[in-house]
VOPA-678578 format. One record per residue: x, y, z of N, C-alpha, C in turn; residue number from 1; residue in three letters. Coordinates in nm, 4 decimals. Layout:
# residues N
      neast     nnorth        nup     caeast    canorth       caup      ceast     cnorth        cup     n   res
          X          Y          Z          X          Y          Z          X          Y          Z   NUM   ALA
...
END
This chain:
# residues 66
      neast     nnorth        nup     caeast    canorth       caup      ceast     cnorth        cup     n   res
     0.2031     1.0071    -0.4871     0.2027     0.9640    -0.6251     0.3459     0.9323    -0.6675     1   UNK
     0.3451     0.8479    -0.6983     0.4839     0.7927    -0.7570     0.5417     0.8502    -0.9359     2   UNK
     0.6396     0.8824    -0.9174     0.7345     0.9951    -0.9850     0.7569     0.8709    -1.1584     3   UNK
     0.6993     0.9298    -1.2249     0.8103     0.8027    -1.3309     0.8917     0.9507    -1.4256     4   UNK
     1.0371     0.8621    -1.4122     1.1298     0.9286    -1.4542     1.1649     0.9079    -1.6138     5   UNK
     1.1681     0.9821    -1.6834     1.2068     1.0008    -1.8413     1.2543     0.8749    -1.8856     6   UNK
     1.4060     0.7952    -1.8096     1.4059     0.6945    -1.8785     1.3308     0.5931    -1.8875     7   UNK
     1.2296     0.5405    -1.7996     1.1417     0.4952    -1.7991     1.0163     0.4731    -1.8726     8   UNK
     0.9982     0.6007    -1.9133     0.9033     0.6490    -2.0620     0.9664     0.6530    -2.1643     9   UNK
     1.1248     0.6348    -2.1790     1.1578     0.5941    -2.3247     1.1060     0.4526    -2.3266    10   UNK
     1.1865     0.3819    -2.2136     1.1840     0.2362    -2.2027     1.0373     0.1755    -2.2750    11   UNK
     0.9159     0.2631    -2.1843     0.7764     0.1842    -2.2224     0.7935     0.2476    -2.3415    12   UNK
     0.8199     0.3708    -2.4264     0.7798     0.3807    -2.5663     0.8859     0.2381    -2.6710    13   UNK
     0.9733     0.2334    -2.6005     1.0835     0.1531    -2.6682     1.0131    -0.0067    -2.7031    14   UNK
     0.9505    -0.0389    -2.5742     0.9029    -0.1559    -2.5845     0.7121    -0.1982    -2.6650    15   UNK
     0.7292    -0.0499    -2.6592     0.5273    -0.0787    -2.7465     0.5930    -0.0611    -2.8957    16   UNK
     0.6853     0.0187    -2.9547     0.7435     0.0074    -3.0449     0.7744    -0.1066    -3.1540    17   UNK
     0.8446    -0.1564    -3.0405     0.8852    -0.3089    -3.0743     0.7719    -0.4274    -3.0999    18   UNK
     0.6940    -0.4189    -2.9939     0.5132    -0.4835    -3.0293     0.4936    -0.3893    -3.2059    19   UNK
     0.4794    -0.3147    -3.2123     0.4246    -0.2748    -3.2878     0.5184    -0.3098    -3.4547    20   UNK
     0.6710    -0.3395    -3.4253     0.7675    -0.3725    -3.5277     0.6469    -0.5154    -3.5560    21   UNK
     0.6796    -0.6151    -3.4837     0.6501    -0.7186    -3.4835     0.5275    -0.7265    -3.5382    22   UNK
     0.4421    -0.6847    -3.4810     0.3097    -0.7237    -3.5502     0.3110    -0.6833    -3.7278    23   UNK
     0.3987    -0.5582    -3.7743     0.4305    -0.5741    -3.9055     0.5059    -0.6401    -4.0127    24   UNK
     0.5825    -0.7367    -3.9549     0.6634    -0.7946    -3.9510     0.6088    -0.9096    -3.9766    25   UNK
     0.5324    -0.9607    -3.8799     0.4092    -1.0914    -3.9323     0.3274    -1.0573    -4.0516    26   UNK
     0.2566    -0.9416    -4.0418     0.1666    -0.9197    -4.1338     0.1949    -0.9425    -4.2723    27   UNK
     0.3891    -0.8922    -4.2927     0.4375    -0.8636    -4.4339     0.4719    -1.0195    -4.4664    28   UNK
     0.5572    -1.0775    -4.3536     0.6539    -1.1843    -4.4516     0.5301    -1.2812    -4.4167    29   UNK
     0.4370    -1.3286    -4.3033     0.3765    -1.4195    -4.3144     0.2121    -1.4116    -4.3760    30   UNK
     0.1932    -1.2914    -4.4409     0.1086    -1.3255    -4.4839    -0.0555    -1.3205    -4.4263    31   UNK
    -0.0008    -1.3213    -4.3056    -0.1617    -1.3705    -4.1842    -0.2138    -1.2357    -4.1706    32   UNK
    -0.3224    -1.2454    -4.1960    -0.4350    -1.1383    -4.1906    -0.4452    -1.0589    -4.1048    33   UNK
    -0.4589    -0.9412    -4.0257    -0.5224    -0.9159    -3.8699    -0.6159    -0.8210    -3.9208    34   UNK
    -0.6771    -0.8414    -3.8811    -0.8232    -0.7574    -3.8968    -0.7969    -0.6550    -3.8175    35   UNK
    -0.9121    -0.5553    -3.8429    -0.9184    -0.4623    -3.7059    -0.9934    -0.4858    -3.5890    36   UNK
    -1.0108    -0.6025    -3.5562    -1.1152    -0.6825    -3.4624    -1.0193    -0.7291    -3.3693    37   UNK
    -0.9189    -0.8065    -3.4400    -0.8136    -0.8368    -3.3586    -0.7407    -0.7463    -3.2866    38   UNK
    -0.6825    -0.6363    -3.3560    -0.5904    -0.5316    -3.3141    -0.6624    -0.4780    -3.1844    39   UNK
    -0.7995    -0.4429    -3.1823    -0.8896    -0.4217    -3.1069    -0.8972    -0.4759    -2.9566    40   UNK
    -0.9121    -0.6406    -2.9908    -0.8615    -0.6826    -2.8660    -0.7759    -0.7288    -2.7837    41   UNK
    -0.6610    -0.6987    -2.8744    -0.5425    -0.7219    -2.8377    -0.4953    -0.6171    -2.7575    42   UNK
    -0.5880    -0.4592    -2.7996    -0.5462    -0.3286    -2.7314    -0.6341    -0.3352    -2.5872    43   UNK
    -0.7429    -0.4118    -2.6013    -0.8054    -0.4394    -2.4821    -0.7381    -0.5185    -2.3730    44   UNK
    -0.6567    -0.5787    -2.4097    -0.5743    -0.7188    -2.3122    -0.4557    -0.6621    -2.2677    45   UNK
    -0.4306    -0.5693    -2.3222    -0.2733    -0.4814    -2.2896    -0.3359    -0.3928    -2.2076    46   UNK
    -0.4326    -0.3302    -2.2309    -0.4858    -0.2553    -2.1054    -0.5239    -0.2917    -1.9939    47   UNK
    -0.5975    -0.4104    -2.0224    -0.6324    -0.4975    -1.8886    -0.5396    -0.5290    -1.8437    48   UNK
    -0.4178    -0.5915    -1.8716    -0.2970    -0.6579    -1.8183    -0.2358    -0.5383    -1.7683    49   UNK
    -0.2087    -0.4029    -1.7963    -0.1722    -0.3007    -1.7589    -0.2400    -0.2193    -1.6121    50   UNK
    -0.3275    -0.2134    -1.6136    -0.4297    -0.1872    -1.5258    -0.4338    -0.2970    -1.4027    51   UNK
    -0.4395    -0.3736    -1.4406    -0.4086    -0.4795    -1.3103    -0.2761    -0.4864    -1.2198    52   UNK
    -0.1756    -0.4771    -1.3488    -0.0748    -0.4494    -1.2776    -0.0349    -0.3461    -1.2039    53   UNK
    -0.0682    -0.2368    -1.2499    -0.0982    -0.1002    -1.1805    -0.1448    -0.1406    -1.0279    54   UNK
    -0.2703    -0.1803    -1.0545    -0.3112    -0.1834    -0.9791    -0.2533    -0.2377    -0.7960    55   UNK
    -0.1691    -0.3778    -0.8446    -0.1262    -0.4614    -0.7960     0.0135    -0.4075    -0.7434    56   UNK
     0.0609    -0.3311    -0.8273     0.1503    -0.2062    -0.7438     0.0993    -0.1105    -0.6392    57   UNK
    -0.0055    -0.0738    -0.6846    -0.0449     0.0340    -0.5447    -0.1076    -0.0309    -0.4356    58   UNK
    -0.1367    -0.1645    -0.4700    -0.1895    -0.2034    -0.3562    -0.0747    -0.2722    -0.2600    59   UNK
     0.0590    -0.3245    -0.3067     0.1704    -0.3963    -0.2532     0.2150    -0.2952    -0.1818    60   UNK
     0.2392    -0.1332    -0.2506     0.3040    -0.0369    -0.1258     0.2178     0.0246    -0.0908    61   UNK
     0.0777     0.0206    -0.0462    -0.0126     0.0177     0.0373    -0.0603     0.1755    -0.0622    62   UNK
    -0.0682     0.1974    -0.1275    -0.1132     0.3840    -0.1521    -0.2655     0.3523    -0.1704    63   UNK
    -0.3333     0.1840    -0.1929    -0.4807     0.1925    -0.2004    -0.4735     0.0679    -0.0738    64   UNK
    -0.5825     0.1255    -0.0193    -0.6511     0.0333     0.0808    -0.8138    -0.0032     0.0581    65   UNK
    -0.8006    -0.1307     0.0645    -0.9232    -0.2018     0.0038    -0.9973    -0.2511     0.1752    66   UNK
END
């Protein structure tokens, strides 16, 4: 199992953060709506995109064999 080290978990909190500045940021100065439908699948597509990539890591240094 591969080790993730502290700075690394600032890094990903640093960067969902920043998603998360942004999306308020639109909401205030532009005005544009987001529903909770959207937010929804937007949390679905970050997971999927996350998960794949995962994935696509363990399979490059071999830890899953298909």
């Amino acid at each position: 199992m591969t080790q993730v080290m502290p700075e690394q978990i600032a890094q990903m909190y640093k960067n969902r953060w920043q998603i998360e500045v942004y999306f308020g940021w639109i909401k205030q100065r532009l005005n544009i709506p987001i529903s909770t439908e959207w937010i929804e699948t937007i949390q679905v597509i970050f997971l999927t995109q996350n998960l794949f990539g995962f994935s696509n890591y363990m399979f490059i240094n071999k830890h899953i064999f298909i």
